[in-house]
Biopython code that builds the backbone (N, CA, C, O; Angstrom):
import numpy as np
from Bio.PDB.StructureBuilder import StructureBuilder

atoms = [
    (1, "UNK", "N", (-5.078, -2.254, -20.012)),
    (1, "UNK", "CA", (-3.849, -2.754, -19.429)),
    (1, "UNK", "C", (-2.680, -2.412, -20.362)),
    (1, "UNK", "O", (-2.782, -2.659, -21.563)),
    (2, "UNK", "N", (-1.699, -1.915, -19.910)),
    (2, "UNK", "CA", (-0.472, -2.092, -20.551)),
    (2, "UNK", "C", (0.556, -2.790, -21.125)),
    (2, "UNK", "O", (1.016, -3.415, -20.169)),
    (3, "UNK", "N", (1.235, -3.087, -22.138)),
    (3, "UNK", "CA", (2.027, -4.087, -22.601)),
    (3, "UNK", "C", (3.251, -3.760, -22.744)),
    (3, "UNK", "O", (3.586, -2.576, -22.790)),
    (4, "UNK", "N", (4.154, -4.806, -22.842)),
    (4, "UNK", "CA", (5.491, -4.327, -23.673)),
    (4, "UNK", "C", (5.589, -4.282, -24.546)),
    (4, "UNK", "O", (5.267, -5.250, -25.234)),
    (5, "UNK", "N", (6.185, -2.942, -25.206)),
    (5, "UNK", "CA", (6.471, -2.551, -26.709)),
    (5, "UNK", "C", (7.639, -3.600, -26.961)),
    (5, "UNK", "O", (8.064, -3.644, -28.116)),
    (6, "UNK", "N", (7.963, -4.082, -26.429)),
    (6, "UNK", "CA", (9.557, -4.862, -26.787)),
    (6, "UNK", "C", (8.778, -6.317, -27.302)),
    (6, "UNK", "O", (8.814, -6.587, -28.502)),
    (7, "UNK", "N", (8.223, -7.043, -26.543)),
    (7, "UNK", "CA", (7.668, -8.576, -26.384)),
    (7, "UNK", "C", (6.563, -8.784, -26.646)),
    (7, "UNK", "O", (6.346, -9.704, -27.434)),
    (8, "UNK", "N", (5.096, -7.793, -25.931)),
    (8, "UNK", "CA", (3.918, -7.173, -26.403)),
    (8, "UNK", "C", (3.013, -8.821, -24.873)),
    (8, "UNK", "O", (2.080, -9.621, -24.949)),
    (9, "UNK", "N", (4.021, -8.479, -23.827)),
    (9, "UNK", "CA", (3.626, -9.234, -22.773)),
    (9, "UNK", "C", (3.271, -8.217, -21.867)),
    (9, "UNK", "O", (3.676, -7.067, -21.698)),
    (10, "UNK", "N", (2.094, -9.182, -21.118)),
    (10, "UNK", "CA", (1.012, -7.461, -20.570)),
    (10, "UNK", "C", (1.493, -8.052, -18.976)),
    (10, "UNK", "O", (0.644, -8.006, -18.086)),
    (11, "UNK", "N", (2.838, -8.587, -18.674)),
    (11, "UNK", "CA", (3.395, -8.719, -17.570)),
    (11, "UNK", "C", (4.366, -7.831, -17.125)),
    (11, "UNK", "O", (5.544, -7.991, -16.807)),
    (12, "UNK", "N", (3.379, -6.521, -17.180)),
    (12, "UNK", "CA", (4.427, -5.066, -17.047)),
    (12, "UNK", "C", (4.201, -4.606, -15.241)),
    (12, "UNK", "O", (3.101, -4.659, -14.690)),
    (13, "UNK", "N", (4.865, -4.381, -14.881)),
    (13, "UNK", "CA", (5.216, -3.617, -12.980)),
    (13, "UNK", "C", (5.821, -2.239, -12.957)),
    (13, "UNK", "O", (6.876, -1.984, -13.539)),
    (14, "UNK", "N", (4.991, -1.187, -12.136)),
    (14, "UNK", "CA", (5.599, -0.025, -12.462)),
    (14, "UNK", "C", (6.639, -0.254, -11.556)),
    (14, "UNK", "O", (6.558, -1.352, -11.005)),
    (15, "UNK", "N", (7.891, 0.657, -11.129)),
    (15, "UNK", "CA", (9.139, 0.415, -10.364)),
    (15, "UNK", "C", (9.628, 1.966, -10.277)),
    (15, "UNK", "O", (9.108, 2.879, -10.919)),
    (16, "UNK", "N", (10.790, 2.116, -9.311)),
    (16, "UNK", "CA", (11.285, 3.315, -8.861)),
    (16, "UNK", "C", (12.756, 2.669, -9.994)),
    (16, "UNK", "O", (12.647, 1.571, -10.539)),
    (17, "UNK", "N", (13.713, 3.328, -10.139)),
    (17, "UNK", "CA", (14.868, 3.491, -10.688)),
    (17, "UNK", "C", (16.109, 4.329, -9.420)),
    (17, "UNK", "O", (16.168, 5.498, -9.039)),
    (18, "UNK", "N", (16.789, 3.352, -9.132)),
    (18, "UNK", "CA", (17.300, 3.579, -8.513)),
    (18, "UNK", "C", (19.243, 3.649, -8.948)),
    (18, "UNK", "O", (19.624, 2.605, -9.476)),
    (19, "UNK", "N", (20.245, 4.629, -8.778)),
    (19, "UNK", "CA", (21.289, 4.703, -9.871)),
    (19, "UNK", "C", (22.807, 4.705, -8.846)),
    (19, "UNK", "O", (22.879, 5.690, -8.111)),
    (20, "UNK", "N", (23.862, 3.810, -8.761)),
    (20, "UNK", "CA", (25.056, 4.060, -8.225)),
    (20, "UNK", "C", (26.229, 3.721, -9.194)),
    (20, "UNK", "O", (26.086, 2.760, -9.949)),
    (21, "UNK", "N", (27.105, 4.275, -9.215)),
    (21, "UNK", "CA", (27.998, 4.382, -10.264)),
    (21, "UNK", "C", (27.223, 4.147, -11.601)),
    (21, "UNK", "O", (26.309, 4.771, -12.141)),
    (22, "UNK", "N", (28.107, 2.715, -12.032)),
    (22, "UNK", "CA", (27.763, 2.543, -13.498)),
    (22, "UNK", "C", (26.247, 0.941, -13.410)),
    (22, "UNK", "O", (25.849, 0.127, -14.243)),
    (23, "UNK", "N", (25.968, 1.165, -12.264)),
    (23, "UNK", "CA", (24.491, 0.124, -11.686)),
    (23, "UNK", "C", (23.448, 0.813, -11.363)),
    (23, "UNK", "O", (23.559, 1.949, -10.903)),
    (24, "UNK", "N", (22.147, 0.154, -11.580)),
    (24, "UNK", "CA", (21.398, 0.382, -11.449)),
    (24, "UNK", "C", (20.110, -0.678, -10.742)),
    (24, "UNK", "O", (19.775, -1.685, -11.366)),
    (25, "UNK", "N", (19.640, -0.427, -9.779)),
    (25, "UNK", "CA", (18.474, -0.962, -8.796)),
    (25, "UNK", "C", (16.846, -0.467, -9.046)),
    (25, "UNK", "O", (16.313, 0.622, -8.834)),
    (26, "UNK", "N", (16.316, -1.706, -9.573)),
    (26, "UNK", "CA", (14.669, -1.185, -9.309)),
    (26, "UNK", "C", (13.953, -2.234, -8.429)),
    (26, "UNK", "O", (13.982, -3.451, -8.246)),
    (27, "UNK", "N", (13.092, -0.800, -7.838)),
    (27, "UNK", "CA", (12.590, -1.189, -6.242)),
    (27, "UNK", "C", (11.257, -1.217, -7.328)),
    (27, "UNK", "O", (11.139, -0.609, -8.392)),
    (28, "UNK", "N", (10.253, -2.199, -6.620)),
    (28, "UNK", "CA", (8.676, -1.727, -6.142)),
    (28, "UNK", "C", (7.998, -0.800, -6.204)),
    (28, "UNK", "O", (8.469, -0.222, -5.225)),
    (29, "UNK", "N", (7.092, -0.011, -6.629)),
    (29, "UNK", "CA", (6.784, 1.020, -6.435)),
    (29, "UNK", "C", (6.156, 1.078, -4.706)),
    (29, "UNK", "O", (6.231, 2.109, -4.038)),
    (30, "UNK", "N", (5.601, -0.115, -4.223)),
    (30, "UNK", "CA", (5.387, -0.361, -2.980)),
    (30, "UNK", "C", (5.694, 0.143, -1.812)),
    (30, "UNK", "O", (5.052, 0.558, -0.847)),
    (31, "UNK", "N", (7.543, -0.051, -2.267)),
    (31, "UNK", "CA", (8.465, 0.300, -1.203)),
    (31, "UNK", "C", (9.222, 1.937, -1.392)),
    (31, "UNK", "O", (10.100, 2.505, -0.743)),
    (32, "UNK", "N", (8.391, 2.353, -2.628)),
    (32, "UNK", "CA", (9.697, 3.622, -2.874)),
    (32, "UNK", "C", (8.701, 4.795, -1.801)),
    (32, "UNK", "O", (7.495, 5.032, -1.728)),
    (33, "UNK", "N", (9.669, 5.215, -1.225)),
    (33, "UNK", "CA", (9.238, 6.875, -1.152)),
    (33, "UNK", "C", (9.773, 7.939, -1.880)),
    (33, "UNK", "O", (10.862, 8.493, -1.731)),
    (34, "UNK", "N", (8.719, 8.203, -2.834)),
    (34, "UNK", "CA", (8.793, 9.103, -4.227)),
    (34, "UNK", "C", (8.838, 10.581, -3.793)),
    (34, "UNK", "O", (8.062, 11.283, -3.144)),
    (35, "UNK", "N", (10.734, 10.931, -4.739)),
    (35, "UNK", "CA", (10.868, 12.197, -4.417)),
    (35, "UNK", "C", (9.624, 13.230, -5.086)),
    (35, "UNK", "O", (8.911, 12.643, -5.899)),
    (36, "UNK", "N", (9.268, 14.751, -4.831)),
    (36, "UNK", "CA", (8.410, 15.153, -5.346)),
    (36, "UNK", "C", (9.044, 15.407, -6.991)),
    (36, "UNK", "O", (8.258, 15.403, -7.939)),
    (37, "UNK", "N", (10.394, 15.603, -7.179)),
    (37, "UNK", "CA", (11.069, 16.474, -8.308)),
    (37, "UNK", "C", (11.076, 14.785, -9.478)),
    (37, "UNK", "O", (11.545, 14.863, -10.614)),
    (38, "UNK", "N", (10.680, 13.855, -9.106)),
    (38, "UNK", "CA", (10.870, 12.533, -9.668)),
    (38, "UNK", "C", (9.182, 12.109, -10.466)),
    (38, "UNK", "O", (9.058, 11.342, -11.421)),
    (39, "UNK", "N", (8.321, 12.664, -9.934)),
    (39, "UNK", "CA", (6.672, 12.257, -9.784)),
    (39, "UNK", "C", (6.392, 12.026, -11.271)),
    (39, "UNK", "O", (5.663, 11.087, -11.593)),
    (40, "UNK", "N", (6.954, 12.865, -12.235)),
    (40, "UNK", "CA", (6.861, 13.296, -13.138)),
    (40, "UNK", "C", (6.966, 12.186, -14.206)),
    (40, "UNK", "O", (6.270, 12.155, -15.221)),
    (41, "UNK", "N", (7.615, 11.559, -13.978)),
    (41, "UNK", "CA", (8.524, 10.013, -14.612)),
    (41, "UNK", "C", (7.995, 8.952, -14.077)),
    (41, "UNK", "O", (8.158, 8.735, -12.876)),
    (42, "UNK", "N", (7.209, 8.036, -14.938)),
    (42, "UNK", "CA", (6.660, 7.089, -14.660)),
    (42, "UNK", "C", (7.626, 5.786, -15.275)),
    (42, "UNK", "O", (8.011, 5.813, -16.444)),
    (43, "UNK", "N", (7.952, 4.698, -14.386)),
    (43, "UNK", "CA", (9.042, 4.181, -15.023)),
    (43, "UNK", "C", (8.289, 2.494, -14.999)),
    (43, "UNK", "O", (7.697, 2.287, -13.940)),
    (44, "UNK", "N", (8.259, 1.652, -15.714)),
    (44, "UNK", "CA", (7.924, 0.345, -15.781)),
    (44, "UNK", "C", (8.724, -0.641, -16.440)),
    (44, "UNK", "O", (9.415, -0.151, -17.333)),
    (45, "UNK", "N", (8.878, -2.144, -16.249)),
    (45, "UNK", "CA", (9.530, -2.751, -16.807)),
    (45, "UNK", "C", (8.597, -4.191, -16.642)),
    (45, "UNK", "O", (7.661, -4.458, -15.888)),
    (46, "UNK", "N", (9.213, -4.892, -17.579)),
    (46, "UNK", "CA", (8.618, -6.074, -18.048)),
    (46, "UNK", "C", (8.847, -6.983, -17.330)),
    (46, "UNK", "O", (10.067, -7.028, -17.168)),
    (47, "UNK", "N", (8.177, -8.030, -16.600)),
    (47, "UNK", "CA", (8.796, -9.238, -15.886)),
    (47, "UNK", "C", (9.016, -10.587, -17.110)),
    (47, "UNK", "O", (9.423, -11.720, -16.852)),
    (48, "UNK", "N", (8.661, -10.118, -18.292)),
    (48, "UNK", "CA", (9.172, -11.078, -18.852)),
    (48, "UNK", "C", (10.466, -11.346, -19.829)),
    (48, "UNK", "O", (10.945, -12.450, -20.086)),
    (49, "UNK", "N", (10.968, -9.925, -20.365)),
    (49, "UNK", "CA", (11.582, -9.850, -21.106)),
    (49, "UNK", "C", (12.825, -8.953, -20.506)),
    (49, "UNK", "O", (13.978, -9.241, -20.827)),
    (50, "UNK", "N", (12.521, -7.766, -19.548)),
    (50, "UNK", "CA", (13.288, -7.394, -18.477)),
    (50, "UNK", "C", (13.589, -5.770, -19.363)),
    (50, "UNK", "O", (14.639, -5.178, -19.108)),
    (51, "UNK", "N", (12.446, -5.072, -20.527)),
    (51, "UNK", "CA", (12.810, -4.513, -20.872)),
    (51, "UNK", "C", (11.881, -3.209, -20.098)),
    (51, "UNK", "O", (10.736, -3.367, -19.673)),
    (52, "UNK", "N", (12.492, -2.195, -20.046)),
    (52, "UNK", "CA", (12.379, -0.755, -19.097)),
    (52, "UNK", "C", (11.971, 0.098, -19.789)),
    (52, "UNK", "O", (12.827, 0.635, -20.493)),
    (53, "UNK", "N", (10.571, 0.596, -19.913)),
    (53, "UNK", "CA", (10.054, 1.749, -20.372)),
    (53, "UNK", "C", (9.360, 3.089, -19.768)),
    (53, "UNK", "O", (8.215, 2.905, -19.355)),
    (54, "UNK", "N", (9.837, 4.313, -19.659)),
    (54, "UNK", "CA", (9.308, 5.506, -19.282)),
    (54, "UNK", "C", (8.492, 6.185, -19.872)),
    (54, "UNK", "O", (8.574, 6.236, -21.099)),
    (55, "UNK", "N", (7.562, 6.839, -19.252)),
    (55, "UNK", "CA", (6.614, 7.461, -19.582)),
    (55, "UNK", "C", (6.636, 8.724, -18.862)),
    (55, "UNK", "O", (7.303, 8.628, -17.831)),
    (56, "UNK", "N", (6.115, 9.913, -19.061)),
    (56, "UNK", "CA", (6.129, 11.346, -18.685)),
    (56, "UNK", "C", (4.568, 11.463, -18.551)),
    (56, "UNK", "O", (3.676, 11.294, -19.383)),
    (57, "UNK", "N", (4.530, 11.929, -16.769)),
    (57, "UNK", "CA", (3.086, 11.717, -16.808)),
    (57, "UNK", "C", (2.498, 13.498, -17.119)),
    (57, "UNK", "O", (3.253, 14.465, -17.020)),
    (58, "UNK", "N", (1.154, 13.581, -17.462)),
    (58, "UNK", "CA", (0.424, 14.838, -17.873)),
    (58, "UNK", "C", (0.394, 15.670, -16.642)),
    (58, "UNK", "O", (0.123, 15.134, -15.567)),
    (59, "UNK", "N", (0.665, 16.998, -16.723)),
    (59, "UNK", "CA", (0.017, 17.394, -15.107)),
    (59, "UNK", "C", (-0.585, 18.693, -15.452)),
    (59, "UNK", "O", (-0.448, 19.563, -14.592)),
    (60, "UNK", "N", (-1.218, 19.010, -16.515)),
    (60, "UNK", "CA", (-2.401, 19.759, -16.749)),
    (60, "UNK", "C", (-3.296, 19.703, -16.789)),
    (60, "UNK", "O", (-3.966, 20.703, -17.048)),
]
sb = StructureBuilder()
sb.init_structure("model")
sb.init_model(0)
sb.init_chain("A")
sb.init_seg("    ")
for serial, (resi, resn, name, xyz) in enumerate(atoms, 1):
    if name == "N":
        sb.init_residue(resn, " ", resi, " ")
    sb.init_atom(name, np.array(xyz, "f"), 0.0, 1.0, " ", f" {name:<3s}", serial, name[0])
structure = sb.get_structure()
């Protein structure tokens, strides 16, 4: 299972990142329909501490 590097709380949710002006929206991964040019970027955040970490997934 995964944790937060910030808090080290394993109450982590992966999420889409969503961007308008100077705001930003994260959906569910549930609800996103994932562009193909995006797949690449794995994005998660903490439900406890509210901190946002990316990951770059392998595709070899």
């Amino acid at each position: 299972m995964k944790e937060c590097i910030a808090c080290h709380s394993g109450q982590i949710k992966q999420v889409d990142i969503k961007t308008r002006d100077d705001a930003f929206i994260l959906i569910e991964n549930s609800e996103v329909v994932v562009n193909p040019q995006s797949q690449n970027i794995i994005k998660f955040v903490c439900l406890n501490c509210g901190f946002i970490n990316l990951y770059a997934e392998d595709y070899f």
